[in-house]
C-alpha positions in Angstrom: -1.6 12.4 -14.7 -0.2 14.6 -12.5 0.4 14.2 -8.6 1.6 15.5 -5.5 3.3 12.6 -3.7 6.1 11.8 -1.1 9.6 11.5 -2.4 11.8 9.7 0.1 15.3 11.1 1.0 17.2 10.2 3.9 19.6 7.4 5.2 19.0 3.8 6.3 15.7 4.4 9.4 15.9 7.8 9.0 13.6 8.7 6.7 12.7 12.5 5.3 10.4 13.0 2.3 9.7 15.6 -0.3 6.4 16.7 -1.5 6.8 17.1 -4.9 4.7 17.1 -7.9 5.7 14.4 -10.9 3.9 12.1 -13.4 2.3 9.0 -12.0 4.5 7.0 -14.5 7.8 8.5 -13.0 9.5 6.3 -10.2 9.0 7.2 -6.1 12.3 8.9 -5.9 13.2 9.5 -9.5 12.1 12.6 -12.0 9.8 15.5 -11.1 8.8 18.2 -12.2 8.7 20.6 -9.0 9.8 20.5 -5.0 6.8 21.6 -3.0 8.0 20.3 0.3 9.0 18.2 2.8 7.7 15.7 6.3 9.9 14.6 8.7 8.1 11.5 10.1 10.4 11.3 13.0 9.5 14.5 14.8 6.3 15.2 16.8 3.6 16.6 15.3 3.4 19.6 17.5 6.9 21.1 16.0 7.1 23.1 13.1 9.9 21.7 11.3 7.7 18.3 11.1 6.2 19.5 7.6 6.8 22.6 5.4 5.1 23.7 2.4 5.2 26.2 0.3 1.4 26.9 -0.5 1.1 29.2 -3.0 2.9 26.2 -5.5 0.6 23.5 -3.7 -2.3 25.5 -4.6 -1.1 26.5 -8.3 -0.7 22.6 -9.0 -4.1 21.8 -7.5 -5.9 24.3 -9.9 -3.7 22.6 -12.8 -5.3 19.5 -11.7 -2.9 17.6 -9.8 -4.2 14.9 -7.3 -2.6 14.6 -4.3 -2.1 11.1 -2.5 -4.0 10.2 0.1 -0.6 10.7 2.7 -0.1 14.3 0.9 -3.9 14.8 1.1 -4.0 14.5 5.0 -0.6 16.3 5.5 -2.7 19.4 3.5 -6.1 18.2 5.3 -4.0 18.9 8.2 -2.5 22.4 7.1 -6.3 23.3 6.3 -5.1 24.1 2.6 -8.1 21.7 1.6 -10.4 19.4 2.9 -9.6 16.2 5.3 -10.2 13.3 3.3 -12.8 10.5 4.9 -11.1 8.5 6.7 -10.3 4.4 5.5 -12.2 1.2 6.7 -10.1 -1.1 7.4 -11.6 -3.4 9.9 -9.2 -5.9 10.3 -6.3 -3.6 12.0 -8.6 -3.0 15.0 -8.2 -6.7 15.3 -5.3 -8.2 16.8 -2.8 -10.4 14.6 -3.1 -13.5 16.2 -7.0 -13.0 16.3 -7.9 -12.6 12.8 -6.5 -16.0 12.4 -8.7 -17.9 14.3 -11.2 -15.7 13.2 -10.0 -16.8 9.3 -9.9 -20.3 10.6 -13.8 -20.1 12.0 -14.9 -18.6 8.5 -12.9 -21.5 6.1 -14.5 -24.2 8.9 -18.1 -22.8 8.1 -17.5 -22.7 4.3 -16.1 -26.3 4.0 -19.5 -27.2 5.4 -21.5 -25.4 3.1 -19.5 -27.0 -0.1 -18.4 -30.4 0.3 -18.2 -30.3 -3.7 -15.5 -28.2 -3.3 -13.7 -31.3 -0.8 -14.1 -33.9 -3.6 -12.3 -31.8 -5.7 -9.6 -32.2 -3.0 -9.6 -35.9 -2.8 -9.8 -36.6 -6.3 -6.2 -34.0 -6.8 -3.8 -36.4 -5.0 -4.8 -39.5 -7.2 -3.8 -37.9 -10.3 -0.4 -37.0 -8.9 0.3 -40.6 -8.2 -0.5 -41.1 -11.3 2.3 -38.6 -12.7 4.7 -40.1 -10.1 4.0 -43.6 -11.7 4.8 -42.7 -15.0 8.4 -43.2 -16.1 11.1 -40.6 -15.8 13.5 -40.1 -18.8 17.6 -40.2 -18.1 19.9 -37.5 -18.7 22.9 -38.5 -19.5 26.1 -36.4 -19.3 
C-alpha cells in the first residue's frame, strides 16, 4: 500500500522531514518512491518556509490511491488540499501525569473488591514458589 508519510532528515534535535510517498513496508527513512515535500517543526507556523509542498504531485498520488498519515493528513488538512481529519480522543493527556495515577490506583482498589477470586489466585502463587525453592539445585562443576 502506498503512503504519503514523514521522512526524517536532520541532525541530533534538529529535526526536518520530507513528505514523500513510499510502500508501507519500506523503512521511515529508507527507499521511496517520490519527494513531495518537507516540515520544519522548529519554525512557527505562521512562516512560510515551515512546510512546502508541491501539490500537483500530492494530488496525482492521492488519485493513485495513496493514504496519507494522519501527521501528513493535517499538514494537507491545513494547506486546504483536502479535508481536516476528526480530531483524536485521547482522554488521558488532558489529565495530568501524576493524576492518572491515583486515578489508576482508585480504579485497581474498586476492582480488587469486586473479585476477591482473582486475590486467592494471588495467595495461592507464592506457595508454589517455595515449593520450587525447596527443591534441590544440581552442581555445575567446572
Amino acid at each position: 500500500m502506498l503512503k504519503l508519510r514523514l521522512s526524517m532528515g536532520g541532525t541530533k534535535k534538529r529535526p526536518v522531514y520530507k513528505i514523500v510517498v513510499a510502500d508501507s513496508r519500506f523503512a521511515r527513512d529508507g527507499r521511496f518512491i517520490e519527494k513531495l515535500g518537507f516540515f520544519n517543526p522548529l519554525l512557527p507556523k505562521e512562516k512560510k518556509e515551515r512546510v512546502g509542498l508541491e501539490e500537483e504531485r500530492i494530488k496525482y498520488w492521492l488519485s493513485q490511491g495513496a493514504q496519507p498519515t494522519t501527521r501528513v493528513a493535517r499538514i494537507l488538512g491545513e494547506n486546504k488540499m483536502m479535508e481536516m481529519p476528526a480530531k483524536g480522543n485521547n482522554p488521558q493527556k488532558a489529565i495530568p501525569k501524576k493524576d492518572r495515577k491515583k486515578e489508576e490506583g482508585e480504579a485497581k482498589s474498586e476492582a480488587s473488591t469486586d473479585t476477591p477470586k482473582a486475590e486467592e489466585k494471588k495467595a495461592d502463587a507464592p506457595k508454589a514458589e517455595e515449593k520450587k525453592a525447596d527443591a534441590p539445585k544440581s552442581e555445575v562443576k567446572k
